[in-house]
N, C-alpha and C positions, 0 to 999 in steps of 0.2 A: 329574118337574117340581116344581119349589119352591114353596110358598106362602108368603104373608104371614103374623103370627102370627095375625090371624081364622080362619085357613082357606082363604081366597078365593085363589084364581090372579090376582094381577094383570102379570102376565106379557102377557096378551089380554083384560085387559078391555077391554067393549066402552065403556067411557066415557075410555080412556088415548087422550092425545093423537092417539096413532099411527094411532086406530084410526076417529076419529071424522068424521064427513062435514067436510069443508074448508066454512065458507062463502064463498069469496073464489072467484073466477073460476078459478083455477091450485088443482090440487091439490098436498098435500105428496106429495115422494118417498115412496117407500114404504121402511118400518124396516128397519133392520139386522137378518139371521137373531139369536136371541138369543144361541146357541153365539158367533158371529160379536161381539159388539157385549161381549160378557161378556170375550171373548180381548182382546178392543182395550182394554179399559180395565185389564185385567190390567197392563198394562203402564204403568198412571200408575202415577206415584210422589208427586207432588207433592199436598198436603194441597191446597192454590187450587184447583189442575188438576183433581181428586174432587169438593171441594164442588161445582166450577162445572156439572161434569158433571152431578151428579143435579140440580139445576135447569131442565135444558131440559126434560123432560115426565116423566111418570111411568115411561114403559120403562125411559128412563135412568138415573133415580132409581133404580128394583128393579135392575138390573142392577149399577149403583155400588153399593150395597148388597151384594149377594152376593159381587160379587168382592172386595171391603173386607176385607184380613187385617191394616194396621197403622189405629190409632187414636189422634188428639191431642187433647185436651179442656184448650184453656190455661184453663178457668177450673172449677173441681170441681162449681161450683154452676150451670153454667149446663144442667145437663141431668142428672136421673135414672140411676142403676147400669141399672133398667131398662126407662127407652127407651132405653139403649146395647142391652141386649139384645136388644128387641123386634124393632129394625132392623137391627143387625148378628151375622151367624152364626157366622161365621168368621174373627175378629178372634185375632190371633195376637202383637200385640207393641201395647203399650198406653203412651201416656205422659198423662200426668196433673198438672198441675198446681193447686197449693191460696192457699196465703197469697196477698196482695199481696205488692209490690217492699217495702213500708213493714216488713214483721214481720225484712229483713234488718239496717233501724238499731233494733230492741228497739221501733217503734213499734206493735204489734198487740199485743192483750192475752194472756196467758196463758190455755190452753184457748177461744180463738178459734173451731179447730174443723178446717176440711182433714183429716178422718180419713179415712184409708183404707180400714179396716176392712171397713166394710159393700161399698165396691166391691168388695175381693178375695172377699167371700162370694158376691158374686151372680156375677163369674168362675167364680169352683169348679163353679158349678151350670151355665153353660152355654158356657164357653169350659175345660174343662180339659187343653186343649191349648195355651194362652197361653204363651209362651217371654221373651216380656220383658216387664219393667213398669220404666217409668221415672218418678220421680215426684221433685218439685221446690217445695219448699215446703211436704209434708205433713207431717200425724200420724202416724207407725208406732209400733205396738207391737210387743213381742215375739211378741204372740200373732199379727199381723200376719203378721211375717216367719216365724213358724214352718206358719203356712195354708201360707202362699205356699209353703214349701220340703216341702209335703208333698202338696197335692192337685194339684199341677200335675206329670207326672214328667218331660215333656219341659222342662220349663225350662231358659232358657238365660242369660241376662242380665239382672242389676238394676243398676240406674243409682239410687241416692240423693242426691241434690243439695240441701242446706238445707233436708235434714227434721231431725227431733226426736222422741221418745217412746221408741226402743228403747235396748238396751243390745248388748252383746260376746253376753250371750247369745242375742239372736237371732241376730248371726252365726253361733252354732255349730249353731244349724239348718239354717241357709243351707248352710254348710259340711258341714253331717253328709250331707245325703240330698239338694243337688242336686248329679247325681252326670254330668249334662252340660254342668255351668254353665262358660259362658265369658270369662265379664262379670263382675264383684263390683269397683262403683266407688262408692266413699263421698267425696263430694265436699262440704268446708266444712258439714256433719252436727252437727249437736247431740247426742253418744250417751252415754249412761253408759257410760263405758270402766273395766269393772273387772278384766279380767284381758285379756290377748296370745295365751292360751292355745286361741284360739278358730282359729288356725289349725295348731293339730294336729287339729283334728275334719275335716278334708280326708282323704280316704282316701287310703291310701299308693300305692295303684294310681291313684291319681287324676290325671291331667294334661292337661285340656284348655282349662284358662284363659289367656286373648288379651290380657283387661288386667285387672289385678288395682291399685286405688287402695284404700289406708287412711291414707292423710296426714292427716285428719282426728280417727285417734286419736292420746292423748294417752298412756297406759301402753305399757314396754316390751313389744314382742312376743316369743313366743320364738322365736330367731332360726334355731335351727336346721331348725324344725319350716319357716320360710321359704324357708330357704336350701333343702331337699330340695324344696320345691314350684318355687320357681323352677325347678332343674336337671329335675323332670317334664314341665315347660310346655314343649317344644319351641317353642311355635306364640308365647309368650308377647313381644307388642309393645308391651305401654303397663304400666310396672312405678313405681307413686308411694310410697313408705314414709313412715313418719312419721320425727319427731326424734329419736327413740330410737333411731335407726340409726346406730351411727358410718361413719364414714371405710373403718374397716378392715374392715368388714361391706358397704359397699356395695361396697368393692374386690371381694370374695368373689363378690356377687352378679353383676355384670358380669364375671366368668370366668364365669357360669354360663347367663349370661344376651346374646351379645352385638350379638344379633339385635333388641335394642330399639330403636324406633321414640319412643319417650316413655320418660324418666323423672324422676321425682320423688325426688331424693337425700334426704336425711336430713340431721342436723346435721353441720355444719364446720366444728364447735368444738375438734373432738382433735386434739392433738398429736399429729406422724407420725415417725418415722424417718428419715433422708435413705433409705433404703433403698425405706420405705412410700410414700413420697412419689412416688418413681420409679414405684411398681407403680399404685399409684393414675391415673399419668397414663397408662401404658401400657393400663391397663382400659379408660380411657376414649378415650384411641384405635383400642381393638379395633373399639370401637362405630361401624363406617361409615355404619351407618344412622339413625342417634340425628337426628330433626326437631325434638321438644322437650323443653325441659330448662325443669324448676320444682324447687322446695325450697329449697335450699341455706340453709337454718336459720342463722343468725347467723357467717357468709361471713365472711371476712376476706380482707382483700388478699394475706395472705402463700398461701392456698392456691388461687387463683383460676388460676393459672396451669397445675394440675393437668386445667381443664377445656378451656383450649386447643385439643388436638390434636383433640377432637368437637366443635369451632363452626362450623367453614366449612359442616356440611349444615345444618347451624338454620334452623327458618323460623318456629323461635317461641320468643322469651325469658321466660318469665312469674318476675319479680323480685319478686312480690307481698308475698311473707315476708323478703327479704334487704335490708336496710337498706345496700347500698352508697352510696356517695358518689362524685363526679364523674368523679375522676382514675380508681379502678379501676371504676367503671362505663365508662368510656370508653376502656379500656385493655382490656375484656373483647370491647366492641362493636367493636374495630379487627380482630381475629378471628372476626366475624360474617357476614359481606358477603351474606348471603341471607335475611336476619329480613322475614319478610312482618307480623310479631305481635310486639309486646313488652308485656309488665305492668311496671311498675315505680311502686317507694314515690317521695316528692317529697325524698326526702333526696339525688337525684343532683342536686335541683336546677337550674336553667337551662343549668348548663356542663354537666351532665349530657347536657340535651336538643338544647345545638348537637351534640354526639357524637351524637345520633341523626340531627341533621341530614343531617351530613357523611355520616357511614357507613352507613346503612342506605337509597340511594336508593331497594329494592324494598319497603320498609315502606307497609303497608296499614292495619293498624290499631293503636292505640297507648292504654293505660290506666297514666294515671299517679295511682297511692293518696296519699291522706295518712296519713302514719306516723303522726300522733296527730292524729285530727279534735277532739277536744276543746280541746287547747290553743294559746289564739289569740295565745300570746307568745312561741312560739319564734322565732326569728330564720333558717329554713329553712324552705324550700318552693320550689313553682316558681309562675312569674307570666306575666306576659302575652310576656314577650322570651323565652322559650324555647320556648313556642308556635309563636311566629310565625320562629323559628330551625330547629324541625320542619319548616312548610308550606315555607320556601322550598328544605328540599333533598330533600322526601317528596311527590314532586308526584301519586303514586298513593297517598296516603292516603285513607282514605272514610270510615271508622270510627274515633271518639276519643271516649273518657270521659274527663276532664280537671277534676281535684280542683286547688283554687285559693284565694287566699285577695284578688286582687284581677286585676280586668280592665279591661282599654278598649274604647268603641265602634271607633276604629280597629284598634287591634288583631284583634277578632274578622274586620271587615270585609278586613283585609289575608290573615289565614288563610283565610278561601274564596277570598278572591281568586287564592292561590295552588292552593288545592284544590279544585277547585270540585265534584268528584264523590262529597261526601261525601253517603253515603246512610245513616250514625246520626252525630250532634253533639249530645254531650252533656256542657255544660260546668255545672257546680256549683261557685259561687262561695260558699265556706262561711261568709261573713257574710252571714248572710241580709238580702235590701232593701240591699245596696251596689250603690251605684250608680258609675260610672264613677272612679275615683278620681282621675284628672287634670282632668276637665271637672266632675264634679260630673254630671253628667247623666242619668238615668234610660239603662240598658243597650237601649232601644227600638231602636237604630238597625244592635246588635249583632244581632241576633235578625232584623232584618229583612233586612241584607245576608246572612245565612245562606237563611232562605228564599224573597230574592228569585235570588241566585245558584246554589244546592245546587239543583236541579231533579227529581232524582235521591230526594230526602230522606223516608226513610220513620219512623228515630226522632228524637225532638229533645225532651232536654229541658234544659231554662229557668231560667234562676235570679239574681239581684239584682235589683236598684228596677228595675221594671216597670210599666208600666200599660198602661191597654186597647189602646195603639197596638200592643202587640208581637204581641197577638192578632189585632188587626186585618191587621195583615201575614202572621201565619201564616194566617188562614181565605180572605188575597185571594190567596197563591203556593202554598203547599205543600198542592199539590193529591196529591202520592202517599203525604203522610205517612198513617203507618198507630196509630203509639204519640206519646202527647203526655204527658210530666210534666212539671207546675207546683206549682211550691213556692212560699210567700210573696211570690205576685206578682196582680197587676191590680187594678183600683178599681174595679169595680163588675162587673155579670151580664151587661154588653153584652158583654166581653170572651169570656168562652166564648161569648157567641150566637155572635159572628164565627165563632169557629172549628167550631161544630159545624153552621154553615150554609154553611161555606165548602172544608171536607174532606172530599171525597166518600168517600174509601177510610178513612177513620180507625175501629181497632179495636179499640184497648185504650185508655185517659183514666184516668191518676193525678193526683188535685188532693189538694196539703195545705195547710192552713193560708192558702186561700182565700177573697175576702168574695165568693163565687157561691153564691148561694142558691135559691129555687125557679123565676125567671124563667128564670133561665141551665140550669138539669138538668134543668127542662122543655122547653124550645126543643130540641130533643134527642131529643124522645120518638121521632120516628118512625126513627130513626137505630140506635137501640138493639138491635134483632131483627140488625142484620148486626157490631155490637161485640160483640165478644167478652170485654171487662169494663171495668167503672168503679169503680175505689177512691177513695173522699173520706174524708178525714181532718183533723178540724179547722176544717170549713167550717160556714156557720151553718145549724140545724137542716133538714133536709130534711122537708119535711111527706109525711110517707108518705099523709094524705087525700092530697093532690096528684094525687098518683100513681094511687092507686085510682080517683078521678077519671075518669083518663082509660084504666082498665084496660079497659073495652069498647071502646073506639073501636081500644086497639095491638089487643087479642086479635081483631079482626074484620080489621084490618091485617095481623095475624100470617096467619091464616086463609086467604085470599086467595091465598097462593102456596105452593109446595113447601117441605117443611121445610127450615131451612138446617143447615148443618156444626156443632150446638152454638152459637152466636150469641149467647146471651142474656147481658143485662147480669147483672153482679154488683156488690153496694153496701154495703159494708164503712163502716160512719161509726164 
């Protein structure tokens, strides 16, 4: 039988829910066998579905507990390495998250903090059976990744997403001794890239990697040392390489490779052969299974035509790095017909985006970048007509992040109108405080036909001349929003009150350069134990007395009920 870590069996305590006299007229059913109740919840999956569980009484609780083998902490600081331990035993795949959203524009300071470190130490000691770690906005060190690649031996998958701190050689740690690893994806990574060499440290018997991504280093790799691991990966479906990759090297790798599911090309800047050029499209025809395709490093219209014959299974474009423009943006997209997904830079511009119209009716979600947010003189970008050119022929869009540099209240209002199941809208208008540029008029009316229409709406963020109205409309509709970011908007603290007395479900609040001060991030407090984080940046001083203030009344509020899933605020100024 298990115990808690006092010692004590709360399995049958006599003071657990389950156990205790009813005083109401009706008794409760009686508890699920534990064998029984432990099986049953074996089988959640979903992080909501677990928290909600251990909530209804303490059997529950210990039970979601024990059975607990994956682990999500979206905020690093909202809970201890160990009371992760205390309460979970058997935790087998971990993701982690550190920074704010703010440290991905250079707005967080240097040595901030999000270290990893100390969590992988307290793993070693009581999970060294842990198979993934996925982590997303930390500190890694070398010394980090070489823990990790030595006390854990079943390891199986690291996921790095917009961390920072290590270098190449800790991948040849990674590389050297995990020797089951089937994962190794470095995604938009801050790394000291000093040598490519790091994937000869893979042992030559080695083949059981499923996605292997280094798109985010910057040094050539050596190629051959690649090429012989791809041809080992049988099983190998998501293949991303950096720009040091030519043409005639990716060719290679797709004869060896043609079972990929995902790939991330390299640059398509080399000159080919008419001969190379043939073979090249033939490779990528081999690929029947090819879903997503990213890279394509500084693209040209003249070799675009090579990727043709693998577009018809796409269900996901990601043009993030490829500075195409309208006509071959729209000439690629006529051989798409199943893009659920696209990324693309704002250099296809509006003609670009009626081509999404037209051709992609099954598109779902849609991220159009700007190719250079800094400068506000270019004569290129997309605007509010090629938005509203998307809704009316993507009538199952839900999801849009949409970089801009002017909008209208009609406009927005015409896009839900046609979409109205968007469940994240998130438009950034990159002159900050612009307000409507045909009416002149405060963006309030945008914002509100979004949340009085989207019903659905769990992200939403916010951006031009705002005031308290637009908050006001978010805290009286969007009752399922869950994430709110506000950038350079509202006129006073009544604004967040709306929202954080009007959003029952709301669990992550990024505010920048905000005039919400103590009335508004106090109004709040009790709210706080089920958020899962609050970054403010730029807002006027938050009185931390305040806070302490009122630190007996949360911590007797906290007290009161079952611990929750990690919940705690986090406060980054």
């Amino acid at each position: 039988m298990q115990t808690d870590p006092n010692g004590t069996n709360p399995k049958k305590s006599k003071d657990s829910p389950s156990n205790s006299a009813n005083t109401e007229s009706t008794q409760l059913p009686s508890p699920f066998p534990d064998e029984v109740l432990e099986k049953v919840l074996s089988f959640l999956n979903s992080d909501k579905d677990r928290s909600s569980v251990s909530l209804v009484c303490k059997d529950w609780y210990n039970a979601e507990r024990w059975t607990r083998t994956k682990l999500f902490i979206g905020n690093c600081y909202s809970v201890s390495p160990e009371i992760v331990a205390r309460r979970f035993s058997k935790i087998k795949s971990v993701t982690l998250k550190g920074k704010p959203r703010f440290s991905d524009f250079n707005l967080v300071p240097q040595n901030w903090g999000a270290d990893v470190h100390y969590w992988l130490t307290m793993f070693a000691n009581v999970y060294p059976f842990l198979e993934e770690l996925r982590l997303k906005r930390m500190t890694v060190s070398d010394e980090s990744l070489e823990l990790l690649a030595t006390a854990f031996p079943g390891f199986r998958a690291l996921s790095l997403m917009s961390c920072d701190g290590f270098s190449t050689d800790g991948l040849k740690a990674i590389a050297t001794h995990c020797r089951n690893l089937t994962e190794l994806d470095i995604q938009d990574t801050d790394i000291d890239d000093f040598s490519g060499g790091w994937l000869s440290c893979f042992p030559e018997n080695f083949g059981s990697l499923e996605v292997l991504n280094f798109a985010s280093l910057d040094s050539e790799v050596n190629f051959d040392a690649l090429e012989r691991l791809v041809s080992r990966c049988r099983s190998l479906r998501v293949l991303k390489v950096n720009k040091s990759i030519t043409l005639v090297q990716l060719q290679r790798l797709l004869l060896r490779a043609p079972q990929l599911m995902e790939l991330g090309t390299g640059s398509f800047q080399e000159e080919l052969l008419l001969g190379q050029f043939g073979d090249l499209g033939n490779a990528f025809g081999n690929c029947k299974n090819l879903q997503t395709l990213s890279g394509l490093w500084e693209v040209t219209s003249i070799y675009l035509p090579v990727l043709y014959a693998a577009c018809a299974s796409l269900t996901f474009l990601n043009l993030s790095y490829a500075a195409l423009r309208s006509v071959e943006f729209g000439n690629l997209l006529a051989h798409c017909p199943n893009l659920r997904r696209i990324w693309v830079l704002d250099t296809v511009e509006d003609k670009g985006l009626e081509a999404v119209g037209s051709s992609c009716p099954l598109l779902e979600e849609l991220r159009v970048f700007p190719a250079d947010p800094y400068d506000q003189n270019l004569h290129r970008g997309v605007t509010e007509s090629g938005f509203v050119a998307v809704s009316r022929g993507c009538s199952k869009l839900h999801y849009v992040l949409y970089f801009c540099w002017q909008m209208t209240n009609a406009a927005v209002a015409t896009i839900v109108q046609n979409c109205p199941n968007f469940t994240h809208f998130r438009l950034c208008i990159m002159n900050p405080g612009r307000p409507d540029y045909l009416t002149n008029e405060p963006m309030d009316e945008a914002f509100g036909a979004v949340v009085k229409t989207c019903t659905k709406l769990q992200r939403l963020s916010v951006s031009g001349l705002l005031t308290d109205l637009t908050f006001e409309y978010i805290g009286k509709y969007a009752k399922n929003l869950e994430t709110l970011s506000v950038a350079f908007a509202g006129s006073s603290d009544r604004a967040m009150q709306f929202v954080l007395e009007g959003c029952p479900k709301l669990r992550k609040l990024e505010i920048r350069d905000c005039p919400f001060g103590n009335a508004a991030l106090l109004s709040g407090l009790e709210k706080y134990e089920t958020m899962r984080s609050r970054a403010k940046k730029g807002c006027p001083t938050f009185c931390s007395h305040s806070l302490i203030a009122c630190k007996k009344d949360f911590s007797d509020f906290a007290e009161d009920r079952p611990p929750r899933c990690f919940g705690r605020v986090g406060l980054s100024n």
